[in-house]
Each structure stands twice: as C-alpha cells, then as structure tokens.
N, CA, C and O atoms as a Tinker XYZ file with bonds, in Angstrom:
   260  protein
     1  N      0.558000  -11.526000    6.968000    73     2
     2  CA    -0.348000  -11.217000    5.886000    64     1     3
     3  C     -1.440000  -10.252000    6.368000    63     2     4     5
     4  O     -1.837000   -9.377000    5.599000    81     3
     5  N     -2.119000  -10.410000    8.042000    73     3     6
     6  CA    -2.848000   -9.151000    8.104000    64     5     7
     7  C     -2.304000   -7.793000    8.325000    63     6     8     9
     8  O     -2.903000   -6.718000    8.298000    81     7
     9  N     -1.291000   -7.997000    8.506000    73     7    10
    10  CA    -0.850000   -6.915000    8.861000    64     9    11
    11  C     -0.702000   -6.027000    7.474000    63    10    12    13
    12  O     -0.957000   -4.826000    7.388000    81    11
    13  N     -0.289000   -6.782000    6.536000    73    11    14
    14  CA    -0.532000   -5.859000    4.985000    64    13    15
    15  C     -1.434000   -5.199000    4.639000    63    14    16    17
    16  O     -1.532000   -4.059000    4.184000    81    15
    17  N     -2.605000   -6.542000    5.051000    73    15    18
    18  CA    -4.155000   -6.094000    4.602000    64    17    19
    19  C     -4.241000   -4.744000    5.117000    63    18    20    21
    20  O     -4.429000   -3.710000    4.476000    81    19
    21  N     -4.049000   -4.921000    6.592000    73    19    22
    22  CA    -4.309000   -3.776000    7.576000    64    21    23
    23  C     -3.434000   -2.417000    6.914000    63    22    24    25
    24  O     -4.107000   -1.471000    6.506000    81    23
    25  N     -2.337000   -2.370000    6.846000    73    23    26
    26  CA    -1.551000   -1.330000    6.646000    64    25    27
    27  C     -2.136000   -0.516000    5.431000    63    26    28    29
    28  O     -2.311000    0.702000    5.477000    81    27
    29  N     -2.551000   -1.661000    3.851000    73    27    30
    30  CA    -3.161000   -1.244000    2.722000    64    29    31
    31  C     -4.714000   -0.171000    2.842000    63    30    32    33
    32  O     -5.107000    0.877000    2.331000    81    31
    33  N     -5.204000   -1.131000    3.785000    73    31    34
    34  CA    -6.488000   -0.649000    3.975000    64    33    35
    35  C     -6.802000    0.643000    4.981000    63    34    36    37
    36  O     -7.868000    1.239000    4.828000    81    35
    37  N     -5.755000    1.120000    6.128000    73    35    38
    38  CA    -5.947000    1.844000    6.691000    64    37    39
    39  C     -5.166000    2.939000    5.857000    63    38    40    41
    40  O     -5.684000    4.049000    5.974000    81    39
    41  N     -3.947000    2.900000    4.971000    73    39    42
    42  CA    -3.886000    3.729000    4.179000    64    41    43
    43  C     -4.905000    4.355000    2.878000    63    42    44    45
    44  O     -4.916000    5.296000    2.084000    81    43
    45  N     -5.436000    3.582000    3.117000    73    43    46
    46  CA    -6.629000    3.780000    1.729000    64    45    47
    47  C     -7.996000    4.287000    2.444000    63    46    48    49
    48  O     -8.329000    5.407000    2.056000    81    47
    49  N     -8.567000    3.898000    3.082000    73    47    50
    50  CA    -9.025000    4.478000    3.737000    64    49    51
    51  C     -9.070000    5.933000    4.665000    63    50    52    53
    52  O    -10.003000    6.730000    4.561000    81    51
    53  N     -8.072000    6.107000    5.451000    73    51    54
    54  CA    -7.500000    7.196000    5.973000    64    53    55
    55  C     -7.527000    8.428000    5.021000    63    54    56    57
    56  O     -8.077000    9.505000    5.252000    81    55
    57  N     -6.649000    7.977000    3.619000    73    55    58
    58  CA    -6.749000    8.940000    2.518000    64    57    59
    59  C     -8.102000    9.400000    1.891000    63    58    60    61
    60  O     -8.423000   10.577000    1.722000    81    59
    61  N     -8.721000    8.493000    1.626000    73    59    62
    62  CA   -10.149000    8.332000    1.441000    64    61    63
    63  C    -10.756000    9.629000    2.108000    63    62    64    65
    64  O    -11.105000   10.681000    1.573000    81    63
    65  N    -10.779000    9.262000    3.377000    73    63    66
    66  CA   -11.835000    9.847000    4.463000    64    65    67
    67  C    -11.671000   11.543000    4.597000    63    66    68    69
    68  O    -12.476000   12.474000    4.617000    81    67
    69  N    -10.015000   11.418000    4.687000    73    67    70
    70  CA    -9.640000   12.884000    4.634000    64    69    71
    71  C    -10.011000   13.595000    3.840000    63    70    72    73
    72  O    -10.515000   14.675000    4.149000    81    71
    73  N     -9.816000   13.042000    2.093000    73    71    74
    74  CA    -9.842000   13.940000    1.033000    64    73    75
    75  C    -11.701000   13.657000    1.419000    63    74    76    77
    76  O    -12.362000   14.304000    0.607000    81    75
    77  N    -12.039000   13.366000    1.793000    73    75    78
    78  CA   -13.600000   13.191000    2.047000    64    77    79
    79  C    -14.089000   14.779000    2.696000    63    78    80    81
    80  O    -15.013000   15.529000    2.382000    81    79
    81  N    -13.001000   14.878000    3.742000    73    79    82
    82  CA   -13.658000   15.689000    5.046000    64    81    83
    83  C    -13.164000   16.981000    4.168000    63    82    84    85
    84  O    -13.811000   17.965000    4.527000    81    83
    85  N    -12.351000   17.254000    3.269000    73    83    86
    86  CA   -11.603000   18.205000    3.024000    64    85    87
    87  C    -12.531000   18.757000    2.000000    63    86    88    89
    88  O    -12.441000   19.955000    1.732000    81    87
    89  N    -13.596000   17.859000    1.276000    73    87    90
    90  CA   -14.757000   18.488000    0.062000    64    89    91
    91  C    -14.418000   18.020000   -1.086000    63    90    92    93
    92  O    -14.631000   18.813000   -2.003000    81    91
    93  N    -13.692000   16.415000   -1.572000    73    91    94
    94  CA   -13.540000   16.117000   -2.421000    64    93    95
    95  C    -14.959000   15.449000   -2.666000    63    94    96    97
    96  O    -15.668000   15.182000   -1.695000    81    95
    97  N    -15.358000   15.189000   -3.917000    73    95    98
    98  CA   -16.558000   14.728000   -4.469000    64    97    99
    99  C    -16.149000   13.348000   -3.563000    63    98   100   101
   100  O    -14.979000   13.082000   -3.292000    81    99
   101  N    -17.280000   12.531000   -3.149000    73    99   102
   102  CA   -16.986000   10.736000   -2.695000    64   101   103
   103  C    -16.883000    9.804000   -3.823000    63   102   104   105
   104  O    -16.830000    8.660000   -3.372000    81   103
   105  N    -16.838000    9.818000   -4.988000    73   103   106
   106  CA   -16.282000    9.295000   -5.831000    64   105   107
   107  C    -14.452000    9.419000   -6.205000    63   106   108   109
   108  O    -13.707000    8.441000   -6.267000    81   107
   109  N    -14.105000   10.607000   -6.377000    73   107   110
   110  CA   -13.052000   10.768000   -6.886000    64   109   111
   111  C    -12.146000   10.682000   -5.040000    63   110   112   113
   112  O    -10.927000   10.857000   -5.041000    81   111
   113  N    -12.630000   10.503000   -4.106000    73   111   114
   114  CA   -12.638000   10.479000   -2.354000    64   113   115
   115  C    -11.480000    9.147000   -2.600000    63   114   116   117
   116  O    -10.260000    9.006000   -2.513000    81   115
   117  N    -12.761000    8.235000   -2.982000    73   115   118
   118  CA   -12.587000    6.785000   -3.301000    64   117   119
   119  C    -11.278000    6.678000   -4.109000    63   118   120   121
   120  O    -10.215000    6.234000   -3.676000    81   119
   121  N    -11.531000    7.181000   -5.428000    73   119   122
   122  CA   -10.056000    6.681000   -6.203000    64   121   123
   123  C     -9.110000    7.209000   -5.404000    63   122   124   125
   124  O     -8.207000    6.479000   -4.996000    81   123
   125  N     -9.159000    8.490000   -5.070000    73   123   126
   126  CA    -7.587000    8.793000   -4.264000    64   125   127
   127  C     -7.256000    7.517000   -2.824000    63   126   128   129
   128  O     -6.184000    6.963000   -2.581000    81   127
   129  N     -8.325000    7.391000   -2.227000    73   127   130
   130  CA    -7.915000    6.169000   -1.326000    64   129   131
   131  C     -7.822000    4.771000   -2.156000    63   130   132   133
   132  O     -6.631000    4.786000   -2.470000    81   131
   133  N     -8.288000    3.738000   -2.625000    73   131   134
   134  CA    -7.824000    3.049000   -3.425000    64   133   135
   135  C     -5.988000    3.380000   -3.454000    63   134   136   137
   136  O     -5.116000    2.760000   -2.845000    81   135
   137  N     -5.828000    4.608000   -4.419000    73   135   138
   138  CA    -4.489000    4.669000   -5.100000    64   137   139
   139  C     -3.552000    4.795000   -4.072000    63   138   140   141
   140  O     -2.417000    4.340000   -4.216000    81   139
   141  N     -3.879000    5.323000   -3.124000    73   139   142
   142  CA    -2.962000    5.252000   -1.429000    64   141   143
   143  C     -3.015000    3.770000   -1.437000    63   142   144   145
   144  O     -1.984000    3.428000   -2.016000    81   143
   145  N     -3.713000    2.670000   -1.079000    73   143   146
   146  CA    -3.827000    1.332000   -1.058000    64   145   147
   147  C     -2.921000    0.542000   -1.929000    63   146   148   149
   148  O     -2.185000   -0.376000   -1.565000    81   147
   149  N     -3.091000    1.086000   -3.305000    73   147   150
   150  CA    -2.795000    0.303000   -4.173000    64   149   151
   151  C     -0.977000    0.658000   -4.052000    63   150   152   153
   152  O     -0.167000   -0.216000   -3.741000    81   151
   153  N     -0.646000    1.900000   -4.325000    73   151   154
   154  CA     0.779000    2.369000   -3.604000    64   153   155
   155  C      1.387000    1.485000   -2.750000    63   154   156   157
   156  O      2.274000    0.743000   -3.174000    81   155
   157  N      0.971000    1.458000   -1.403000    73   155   158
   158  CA     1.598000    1.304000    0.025000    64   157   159
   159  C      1.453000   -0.574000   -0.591000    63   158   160   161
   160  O      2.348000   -1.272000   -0.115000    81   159
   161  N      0.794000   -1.077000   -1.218000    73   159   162
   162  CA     0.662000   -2.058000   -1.465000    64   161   163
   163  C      2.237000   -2.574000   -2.552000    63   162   164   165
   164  O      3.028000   -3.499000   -2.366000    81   163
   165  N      2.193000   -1.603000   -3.572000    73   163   166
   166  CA     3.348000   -1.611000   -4.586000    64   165   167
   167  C      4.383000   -1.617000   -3.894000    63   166   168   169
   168  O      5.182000   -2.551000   -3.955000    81   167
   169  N      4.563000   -0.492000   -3.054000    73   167   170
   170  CA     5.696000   -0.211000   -2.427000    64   169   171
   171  C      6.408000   -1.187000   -1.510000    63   170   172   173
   172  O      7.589000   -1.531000   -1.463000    81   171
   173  N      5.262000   -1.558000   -0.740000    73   171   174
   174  CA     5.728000   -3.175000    0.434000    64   173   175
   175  C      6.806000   -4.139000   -0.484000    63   174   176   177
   176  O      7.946000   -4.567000   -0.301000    81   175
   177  N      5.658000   -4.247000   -1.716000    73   175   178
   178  CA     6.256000   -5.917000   -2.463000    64   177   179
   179  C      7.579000   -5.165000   -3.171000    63   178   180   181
   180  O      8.662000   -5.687000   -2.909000    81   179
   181  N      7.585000   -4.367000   -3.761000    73   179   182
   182  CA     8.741000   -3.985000   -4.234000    64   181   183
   183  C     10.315000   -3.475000   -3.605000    63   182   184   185
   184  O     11.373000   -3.262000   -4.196000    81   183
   185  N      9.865000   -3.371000   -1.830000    73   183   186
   186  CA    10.797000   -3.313000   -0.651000    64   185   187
   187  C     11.214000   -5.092000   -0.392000    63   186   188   189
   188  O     12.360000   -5.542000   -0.387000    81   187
   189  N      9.859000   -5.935000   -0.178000    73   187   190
   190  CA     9.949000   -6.972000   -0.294000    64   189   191
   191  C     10.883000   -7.832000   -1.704000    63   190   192   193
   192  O     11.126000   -9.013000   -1.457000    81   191
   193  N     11.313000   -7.386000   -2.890000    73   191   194
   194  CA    11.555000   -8.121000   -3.592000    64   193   195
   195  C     13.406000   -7.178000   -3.369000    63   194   196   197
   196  O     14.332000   -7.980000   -3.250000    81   195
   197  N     13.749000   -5.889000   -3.334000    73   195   198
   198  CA    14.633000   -5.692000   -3.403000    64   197   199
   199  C     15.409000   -6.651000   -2.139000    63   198   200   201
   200  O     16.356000   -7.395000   -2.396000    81   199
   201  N     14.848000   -6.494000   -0.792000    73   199   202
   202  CA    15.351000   -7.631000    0.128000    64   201   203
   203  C     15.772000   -8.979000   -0.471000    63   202   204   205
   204  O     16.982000   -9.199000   -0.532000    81   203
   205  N     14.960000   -9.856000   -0.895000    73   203   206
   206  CA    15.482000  -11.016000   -1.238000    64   205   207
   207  C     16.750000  -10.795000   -2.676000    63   206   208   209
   208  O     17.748000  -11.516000   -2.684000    81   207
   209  N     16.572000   -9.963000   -3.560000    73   207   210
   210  CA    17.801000   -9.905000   -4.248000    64   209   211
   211  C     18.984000   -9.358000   -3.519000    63   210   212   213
   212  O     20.116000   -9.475000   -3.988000    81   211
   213  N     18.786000   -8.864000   -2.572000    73   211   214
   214  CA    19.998000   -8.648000   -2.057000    64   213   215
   215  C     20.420000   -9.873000   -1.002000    63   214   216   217
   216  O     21.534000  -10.041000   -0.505000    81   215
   217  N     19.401000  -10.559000   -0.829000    73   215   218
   218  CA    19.600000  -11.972000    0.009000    64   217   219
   219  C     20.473000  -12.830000   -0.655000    63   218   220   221
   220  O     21.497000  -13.271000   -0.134000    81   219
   221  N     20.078000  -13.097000   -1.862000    73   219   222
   222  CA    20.305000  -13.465000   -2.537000    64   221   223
   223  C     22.150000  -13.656000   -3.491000    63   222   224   225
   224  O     22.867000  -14.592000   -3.844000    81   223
   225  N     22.188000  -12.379000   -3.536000    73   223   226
   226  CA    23.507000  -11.613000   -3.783000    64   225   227
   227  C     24.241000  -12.066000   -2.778000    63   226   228   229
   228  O     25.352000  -12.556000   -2.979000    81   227
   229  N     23.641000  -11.945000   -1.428000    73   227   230
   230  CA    24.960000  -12.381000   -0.310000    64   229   231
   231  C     25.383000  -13.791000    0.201000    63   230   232   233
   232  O     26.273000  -13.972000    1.032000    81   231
   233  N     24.516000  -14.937000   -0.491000    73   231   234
   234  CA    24.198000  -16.031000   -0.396000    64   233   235
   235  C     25.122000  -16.187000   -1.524000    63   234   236   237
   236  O     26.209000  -16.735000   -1.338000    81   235
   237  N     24.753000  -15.718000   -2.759000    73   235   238
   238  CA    25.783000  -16.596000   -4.022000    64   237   239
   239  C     27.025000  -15.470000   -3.519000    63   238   240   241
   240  O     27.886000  -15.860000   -4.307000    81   239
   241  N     27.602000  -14.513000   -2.863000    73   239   242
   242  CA    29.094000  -13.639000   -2.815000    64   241   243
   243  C     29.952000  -14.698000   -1.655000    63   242   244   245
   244  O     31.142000  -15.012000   -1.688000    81   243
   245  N     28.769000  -15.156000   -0.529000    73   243   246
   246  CA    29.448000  -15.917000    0.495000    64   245   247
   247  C     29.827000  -17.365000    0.373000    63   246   248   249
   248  O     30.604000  -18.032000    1.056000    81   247
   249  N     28.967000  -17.741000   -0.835000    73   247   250
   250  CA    28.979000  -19.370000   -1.498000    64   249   251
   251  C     30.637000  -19.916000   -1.914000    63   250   252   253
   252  O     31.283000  -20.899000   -1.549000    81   251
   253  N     31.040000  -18.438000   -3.117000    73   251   254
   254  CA    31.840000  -18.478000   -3.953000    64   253   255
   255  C     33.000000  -17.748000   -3.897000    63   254   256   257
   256  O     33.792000  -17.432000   -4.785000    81   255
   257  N     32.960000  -17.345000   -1.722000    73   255   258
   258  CA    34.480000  -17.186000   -1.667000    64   257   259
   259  C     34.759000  -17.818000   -0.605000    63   258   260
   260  O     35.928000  -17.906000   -0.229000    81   259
C-alpha cells in the first residue's frame, strides 16, 4: 500500500514541479500534477482488476476441465 501512495505521489508531484519549473501558472502546476496522480492511480487499479479477471478465468477454465 505505500508503495502506491509513493508511486501516486511522486508522479504527481514530479509532474507538478516540472510543469512548475517550465512557467506554468502554480495553480494550473497543481491540477496537471494531481491528474498525473490521479492517472497512475486509475491505471494501477485497473491493471490490478484486469489481473484478477484473468485469475479468475483460469481458476473457473482449470476447475471445469
């Protein structure tokens, strides 16, 4: 679980900071890091959920032959 935190937050951040250094206003800095966060965040659980359906799949294919 920290390791999510970590991964979310150093992506959000990182993005953040850059579009920071690069002359984005620090407001709109912020939403673009956030949306890196919120992403890498989507993306995990939705890697995470295709795994277990395919767990899943091979559990009921190996059950029922």
């Amino acid at each position: 679980m920290g390791t999510l935190i970590g991964v979310c937050l150093g992506a959000g951040l990182g993005a953040g900071l850059l579009e920071s250094a690069f002359g984005r206003p620090g407001r709109q800095a912020v939403k673009i890091g956030a949306g890196a966060g919120a992403g890498r965040l989507a993306g995990t659980l939705l890697k995470l959920l295709v795994a277990v359906v395919m767990w899943v799949l091979i559990a009921v294919n190996s059950y029922w032959r």
